[in-house]
C-alpha positions as CSV (number, residue, x, y, z in Angstrom):
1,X,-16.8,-8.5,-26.5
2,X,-15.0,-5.2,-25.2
3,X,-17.0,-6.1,-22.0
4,X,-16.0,-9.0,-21.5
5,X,-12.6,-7.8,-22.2
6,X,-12.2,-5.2,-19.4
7,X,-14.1,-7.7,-17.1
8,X,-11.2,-9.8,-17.7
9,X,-8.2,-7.4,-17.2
10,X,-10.0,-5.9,-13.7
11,X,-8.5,-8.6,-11.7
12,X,-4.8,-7.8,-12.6
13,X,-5.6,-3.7,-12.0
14,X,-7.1,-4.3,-8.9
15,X,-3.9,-6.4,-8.0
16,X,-2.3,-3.2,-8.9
17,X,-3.9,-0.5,-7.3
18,X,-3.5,-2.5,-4.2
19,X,-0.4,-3.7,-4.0
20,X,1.5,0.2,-5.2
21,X,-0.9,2.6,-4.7
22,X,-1.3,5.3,-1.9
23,X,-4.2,5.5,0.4
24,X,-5.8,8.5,-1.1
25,X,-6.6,11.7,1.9
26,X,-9.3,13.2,3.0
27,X,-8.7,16.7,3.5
28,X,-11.4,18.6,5.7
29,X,-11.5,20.5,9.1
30,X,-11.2,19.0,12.6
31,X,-11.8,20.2,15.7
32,X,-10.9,17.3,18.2
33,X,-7.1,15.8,19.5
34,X,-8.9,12.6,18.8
35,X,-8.2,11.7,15.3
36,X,-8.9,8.3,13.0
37,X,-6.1,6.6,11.7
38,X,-6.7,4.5,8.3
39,X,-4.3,0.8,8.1
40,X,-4.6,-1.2,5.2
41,X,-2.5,-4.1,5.5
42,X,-2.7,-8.1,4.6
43,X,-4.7,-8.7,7.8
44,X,-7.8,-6.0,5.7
45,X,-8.8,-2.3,6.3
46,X,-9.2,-0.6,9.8
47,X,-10.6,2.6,11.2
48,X,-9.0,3.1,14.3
49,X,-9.6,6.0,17.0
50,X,-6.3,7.5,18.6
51,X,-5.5,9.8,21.2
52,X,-2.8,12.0,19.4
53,X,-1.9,13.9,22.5
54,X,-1.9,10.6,24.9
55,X,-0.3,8.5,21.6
56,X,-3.1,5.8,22.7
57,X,-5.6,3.6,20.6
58,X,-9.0,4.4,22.4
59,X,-11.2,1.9,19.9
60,X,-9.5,-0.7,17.6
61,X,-12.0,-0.8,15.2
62,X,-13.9,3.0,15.1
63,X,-16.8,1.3,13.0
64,X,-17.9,-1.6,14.7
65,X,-19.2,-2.7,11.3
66,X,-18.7,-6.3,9.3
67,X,-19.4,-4.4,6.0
68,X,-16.8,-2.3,6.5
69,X,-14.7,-5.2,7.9
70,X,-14.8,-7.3,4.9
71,X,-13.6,-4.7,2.4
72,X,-10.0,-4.8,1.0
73,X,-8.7,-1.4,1.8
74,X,-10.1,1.9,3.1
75,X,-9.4,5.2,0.6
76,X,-11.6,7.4,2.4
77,X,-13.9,8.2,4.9
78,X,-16.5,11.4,3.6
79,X,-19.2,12.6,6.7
80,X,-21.4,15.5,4.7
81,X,-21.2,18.2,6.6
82,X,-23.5,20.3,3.7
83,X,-26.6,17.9,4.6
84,X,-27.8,18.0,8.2
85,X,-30.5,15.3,7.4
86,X,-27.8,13.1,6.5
87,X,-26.3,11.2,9.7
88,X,-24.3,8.5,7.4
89,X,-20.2,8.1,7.2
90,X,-19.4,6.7,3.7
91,X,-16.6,4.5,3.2
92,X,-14.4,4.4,-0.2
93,X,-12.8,1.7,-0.9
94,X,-11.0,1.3,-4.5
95,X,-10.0,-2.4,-4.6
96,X,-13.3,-3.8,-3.2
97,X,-15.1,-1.1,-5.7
98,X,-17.7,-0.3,-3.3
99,X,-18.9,2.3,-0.8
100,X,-20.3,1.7,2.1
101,X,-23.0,3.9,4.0
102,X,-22.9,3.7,7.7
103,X,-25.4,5.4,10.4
104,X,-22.7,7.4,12.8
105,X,-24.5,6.8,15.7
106,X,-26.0,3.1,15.4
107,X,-22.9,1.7,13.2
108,X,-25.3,-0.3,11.2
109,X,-25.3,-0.2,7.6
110,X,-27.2,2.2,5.6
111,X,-26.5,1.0,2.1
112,X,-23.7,-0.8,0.4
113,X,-23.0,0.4,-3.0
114,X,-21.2,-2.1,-5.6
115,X,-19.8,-1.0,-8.9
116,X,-18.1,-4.4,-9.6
117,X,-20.2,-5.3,-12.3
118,X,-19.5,-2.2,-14.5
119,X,-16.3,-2.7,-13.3
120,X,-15.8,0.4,-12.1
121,X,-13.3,2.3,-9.4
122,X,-14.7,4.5,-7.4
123,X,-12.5,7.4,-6.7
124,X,-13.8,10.4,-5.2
125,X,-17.1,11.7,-3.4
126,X,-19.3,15.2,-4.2
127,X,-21.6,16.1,-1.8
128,X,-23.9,19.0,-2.6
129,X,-26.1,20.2,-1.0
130,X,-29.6,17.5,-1.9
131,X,-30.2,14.2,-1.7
132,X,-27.8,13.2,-4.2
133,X,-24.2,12.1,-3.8
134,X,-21.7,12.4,-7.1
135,X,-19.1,9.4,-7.5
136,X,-16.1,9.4,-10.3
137,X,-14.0,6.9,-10.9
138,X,-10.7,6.8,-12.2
139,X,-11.0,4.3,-14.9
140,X,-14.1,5.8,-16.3
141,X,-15.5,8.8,-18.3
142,X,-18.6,8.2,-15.8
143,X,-20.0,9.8,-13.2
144,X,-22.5,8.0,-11.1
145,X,-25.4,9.6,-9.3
146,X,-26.4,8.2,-5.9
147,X,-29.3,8.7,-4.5
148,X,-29.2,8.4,-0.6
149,X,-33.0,8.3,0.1
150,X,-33.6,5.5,-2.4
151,X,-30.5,4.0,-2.4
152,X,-30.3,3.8,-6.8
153,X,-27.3,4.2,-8.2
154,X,-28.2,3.6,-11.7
155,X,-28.0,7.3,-13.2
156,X,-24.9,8.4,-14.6
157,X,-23.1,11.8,-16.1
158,X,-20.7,11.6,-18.7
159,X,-17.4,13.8,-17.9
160,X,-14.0,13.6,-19.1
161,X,-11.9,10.5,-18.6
162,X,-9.8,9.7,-15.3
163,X,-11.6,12.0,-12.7
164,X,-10.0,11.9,-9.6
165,X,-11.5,15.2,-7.7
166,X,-14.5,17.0,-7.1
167,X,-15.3,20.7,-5.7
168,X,-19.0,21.6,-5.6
169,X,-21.0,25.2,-6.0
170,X,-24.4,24.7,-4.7
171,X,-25.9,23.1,-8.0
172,X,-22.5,22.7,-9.9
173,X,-19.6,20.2,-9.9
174,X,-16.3,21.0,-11.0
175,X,-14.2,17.4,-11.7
176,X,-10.5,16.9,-12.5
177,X,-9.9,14.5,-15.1
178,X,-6.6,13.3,-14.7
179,X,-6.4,10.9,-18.0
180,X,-7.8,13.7,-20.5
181,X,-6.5,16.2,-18.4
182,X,-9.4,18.4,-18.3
183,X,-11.9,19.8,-16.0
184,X,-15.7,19.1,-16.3
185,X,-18.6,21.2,-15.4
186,X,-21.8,19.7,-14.9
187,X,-25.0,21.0,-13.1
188,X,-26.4,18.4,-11.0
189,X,-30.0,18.6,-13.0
190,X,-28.4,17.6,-16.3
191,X,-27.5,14.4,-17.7
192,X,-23.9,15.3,-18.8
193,X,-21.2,18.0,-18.8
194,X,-21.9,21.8,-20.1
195,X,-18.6,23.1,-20.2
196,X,-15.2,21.3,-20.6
197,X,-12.3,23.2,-20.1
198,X,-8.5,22.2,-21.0
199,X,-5.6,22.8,-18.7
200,X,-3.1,24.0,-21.5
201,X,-0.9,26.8,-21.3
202,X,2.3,28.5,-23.0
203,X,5.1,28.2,-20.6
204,X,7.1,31.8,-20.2
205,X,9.9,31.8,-22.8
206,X,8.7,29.0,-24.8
207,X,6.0,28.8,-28.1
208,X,5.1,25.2,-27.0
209,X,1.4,24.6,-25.4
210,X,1.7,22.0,-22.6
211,X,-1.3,20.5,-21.0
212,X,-0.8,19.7,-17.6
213,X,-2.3,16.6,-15.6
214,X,-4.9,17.9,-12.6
215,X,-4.4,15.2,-9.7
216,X,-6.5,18.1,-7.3
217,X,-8.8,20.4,-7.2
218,X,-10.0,22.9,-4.5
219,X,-12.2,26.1,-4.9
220,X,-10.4,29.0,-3.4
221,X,-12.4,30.1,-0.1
222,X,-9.9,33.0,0.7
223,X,-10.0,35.2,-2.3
224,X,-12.6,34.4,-5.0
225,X,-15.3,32.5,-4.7
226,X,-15.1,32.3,-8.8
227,X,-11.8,30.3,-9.0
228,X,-10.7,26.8,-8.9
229,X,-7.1,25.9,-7.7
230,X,-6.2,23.3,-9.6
231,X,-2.7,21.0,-8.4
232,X,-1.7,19.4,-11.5
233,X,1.8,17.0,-12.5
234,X,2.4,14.4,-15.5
235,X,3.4,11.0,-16.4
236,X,7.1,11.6,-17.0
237,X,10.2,14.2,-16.9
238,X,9.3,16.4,-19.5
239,X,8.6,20.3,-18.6
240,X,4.8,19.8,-18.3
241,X,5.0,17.0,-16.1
242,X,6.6,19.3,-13.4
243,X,3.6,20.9,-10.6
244,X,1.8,23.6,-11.1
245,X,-0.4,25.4,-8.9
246,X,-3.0,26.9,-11.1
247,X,-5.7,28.9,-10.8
248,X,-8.6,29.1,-13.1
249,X,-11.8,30.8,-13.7
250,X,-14.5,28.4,-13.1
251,X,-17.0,29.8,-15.8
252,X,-14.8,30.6,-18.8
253,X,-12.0,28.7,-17.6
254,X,-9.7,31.2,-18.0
255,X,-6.2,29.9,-16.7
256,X,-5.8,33.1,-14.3
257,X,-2.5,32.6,-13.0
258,X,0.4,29.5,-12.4
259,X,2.6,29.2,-9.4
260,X,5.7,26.4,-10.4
261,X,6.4,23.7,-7.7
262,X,9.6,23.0,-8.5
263,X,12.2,24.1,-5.7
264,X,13.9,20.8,-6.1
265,X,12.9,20.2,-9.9
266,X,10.0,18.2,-8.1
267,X,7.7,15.9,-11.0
268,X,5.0,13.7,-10.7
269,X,6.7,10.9,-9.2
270,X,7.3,13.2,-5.7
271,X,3.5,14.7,-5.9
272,X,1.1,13.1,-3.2
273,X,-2.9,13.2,-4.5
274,X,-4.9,15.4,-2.6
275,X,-2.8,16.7,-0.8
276,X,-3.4,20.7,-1.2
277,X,-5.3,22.4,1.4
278,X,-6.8,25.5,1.9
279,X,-7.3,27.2,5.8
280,X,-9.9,29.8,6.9
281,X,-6.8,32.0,7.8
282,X,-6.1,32.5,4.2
283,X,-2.8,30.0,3.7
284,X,-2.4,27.3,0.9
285,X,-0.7,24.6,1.8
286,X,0.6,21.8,-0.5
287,X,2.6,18.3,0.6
288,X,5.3,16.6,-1.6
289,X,7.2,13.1,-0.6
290,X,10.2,16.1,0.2
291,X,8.8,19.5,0.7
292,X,6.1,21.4,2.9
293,X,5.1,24.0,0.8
294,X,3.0,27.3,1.8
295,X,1.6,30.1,-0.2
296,X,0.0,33.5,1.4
297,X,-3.4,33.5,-0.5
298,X,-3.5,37.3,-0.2
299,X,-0.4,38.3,-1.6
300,X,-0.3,34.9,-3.9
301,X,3.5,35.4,-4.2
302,X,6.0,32.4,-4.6
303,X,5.6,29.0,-2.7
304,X,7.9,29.2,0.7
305,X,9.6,25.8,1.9
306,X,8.2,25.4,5.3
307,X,10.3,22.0,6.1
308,X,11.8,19.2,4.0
309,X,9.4,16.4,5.2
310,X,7.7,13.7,3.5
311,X,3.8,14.4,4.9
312,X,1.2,11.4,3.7
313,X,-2.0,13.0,5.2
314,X,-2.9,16.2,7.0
315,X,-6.1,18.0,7.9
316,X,-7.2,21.5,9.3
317,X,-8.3,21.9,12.6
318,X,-10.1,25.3,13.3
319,X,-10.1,25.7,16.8
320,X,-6.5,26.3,17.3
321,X,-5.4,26.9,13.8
322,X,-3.0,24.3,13.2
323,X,-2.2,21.5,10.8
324,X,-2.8,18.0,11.8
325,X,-0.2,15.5,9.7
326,X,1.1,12.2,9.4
327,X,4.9,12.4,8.1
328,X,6.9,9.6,6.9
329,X,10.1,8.9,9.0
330,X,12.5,6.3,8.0
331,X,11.4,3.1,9.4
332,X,8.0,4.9,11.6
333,X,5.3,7.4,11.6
334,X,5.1,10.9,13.6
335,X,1.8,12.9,14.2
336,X,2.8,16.4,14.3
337,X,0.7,19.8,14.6
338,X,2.3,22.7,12.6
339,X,1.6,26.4,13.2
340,X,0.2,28.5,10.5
341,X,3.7,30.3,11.0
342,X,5.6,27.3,10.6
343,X,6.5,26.3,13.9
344,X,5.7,22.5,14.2
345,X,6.1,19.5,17.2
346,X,6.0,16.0,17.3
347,X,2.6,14.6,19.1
348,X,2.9,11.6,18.8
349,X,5.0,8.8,17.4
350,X,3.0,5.4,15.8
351,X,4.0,2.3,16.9
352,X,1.9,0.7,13.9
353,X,1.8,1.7,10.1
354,X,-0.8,3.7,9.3
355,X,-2.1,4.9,5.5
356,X,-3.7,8.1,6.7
357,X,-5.4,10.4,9.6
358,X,-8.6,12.2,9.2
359,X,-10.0,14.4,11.6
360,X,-13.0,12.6,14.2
């Protein structure tokens, strides 16, 4: 009867994932001017490739693939760059609950992967390093196990409720549960979770415990290879719904240290998912819908304001260590590149709405 139940109210939360929601980011390292560009609109989901130095479309639709054609709306695109044997793009996509596998070179499909019977969203990708994939979903205390050579998807991990992020350490996952507001760790040979670890912590000056809401998670790569940075918010005004950067030993889970957000009294509501991201030069950077935050990982002072801009994507490109970002602008889009130090330009401006831009 519960079954049947949740089968029943899917309909009206897919309705509302797609019609308020955010197209979630993927944050990862570039190292091309040529960029993908994510649209989700009434006419369906497009990958398209664009030219952000010559503001030009180069290929309407990046994947010239019906599978990924028919599905409702694009999340995220994931390439594992930790398996060299695997040559397959996979494509997220909440409201359709699926994934899609597609060969990068042929753009024929690999595997299609359908959670609509268990009803359940898919969220975010792991990707260590075997032939296994990790999926969480959002609406679930589930994690699924894919496996890429077989194609099964039946094996699953419990974990906390809500997770919405994963980091991976060779045979461990680290997932941010953003319902429970926890963080699971699993090792990928075990059938559920060894270690749970609250986010909770005594504000300065106060007796009171809050327990802050992860919405991301990244391992740091600049200092310690033992700590998690974990962006958390809440659900409404009160003190623990305000952002947090904290950091957190991932084996005792040990809350280390907490950086506030909060230059404008910033809350939940003005915190965009996923978007914290660490470079190779040692700089944490983190987007709100009103600030461009950065943080010097080796001193790990306070947050500096780079610009009052409302950024909806961004990625890292290597080569000329800069940040790649699509900011909000009134009525249009801009694609700028921002220095390390600061300094940033306008590449491009978008003549078409787009949801996000991931590095090609």
């Amino acid at each position: 009867m519960k079954k049947s139940i949740t089968l029943l109210l899917l309909p009206l939360l897919l309705f509302f994932i797609s019609s308020c929601q955010k197209e979630v980011k993927v944050l990862t390292e570039g190292h091309s001017d040529n960029s993908i560009l994510i649209t989700n609109n009434e006419e369906g989901a497009k990958l398209i490739e664009y030219d952000i130095e010559k503001s030009a479309i180069i290929k309407e639709n990046f994947l010239d693939n019906e599978d990924v054609k028919g599905l409702k709306s694009i999340d995220k695109v994931y390439l594992n760059e930790d398996n060299i044997t695997d040559d397959n793009y996979y494509i997220l996509s909440k409201v359709s609950l699926k994934i899609v596998s597609v060969d990068r070179f042929t753009d024929s499909t690999v595997a299609i992967y359908d959670f609509n019977e268990k009803g359940l969203i898919p969220t975010e990708i792991g990707f260590p390093n075997s032939s296994n994939i990790y999926v969480v979903h959002e609406n679930s205390d589930v994690m699924t196990v894919v496996d890429v050579i077989n194609h099964d998807f039946g094996r699953e991990i419990k974990i906390g409720q809500g997770g919405v992020s994963i980091v991976t350490f060779q045979n461990e996952l680290y997932i941010a549960n953003k319902v429970d507001r926890t963080i699971s760790r699993v090792k990928t040979n075990l059938k559920e979770e060894i270690d749970i670890f609250k986010i909770k912590h005594k504000e300065e000056g106060t007796s009171e415990l809050y327990a802050f809401m992860p919405v991301d998670l990244i391992k740091s790569k600049a200092q310690d290879e033992d700590e998690l940075i974990i962006l958390t918010t809440g659900d409404t005004e009160s003190e623990e719904s305000k952002a947090r950067l904290i950091f957190m030993n991932r084996y005792t889970g040990q809350i280390l240290r907490i950086i506030k957000i909060e230059d404008e009294g910033i809350s939940s509501q003005d915190i965009n998912t996923n978007q914290i991201l660490l470079t190779q030069s040692d700089w944490l950077f983190v987007a709100t819908d009103f600030k461009f935050f950065r943080l010097n990982m080796e001193t790990i002072g306070k947050l500096n304001v780079l610009n009052s801009m409302n950024i909806s994507s961004m990625f890292y490109t290597e080569e000329d260590n800069r940040l790649v970002v699509l900011e909000e602008k009134g009525d249009f889009q801009n694609i700028r590149k921002i220095s390390i130090g600061g300094a940033s330009v306008v590449i491009s401006r978008l003549n078409f709405e787009a949801g996000s831009i991931l590095p090609l």
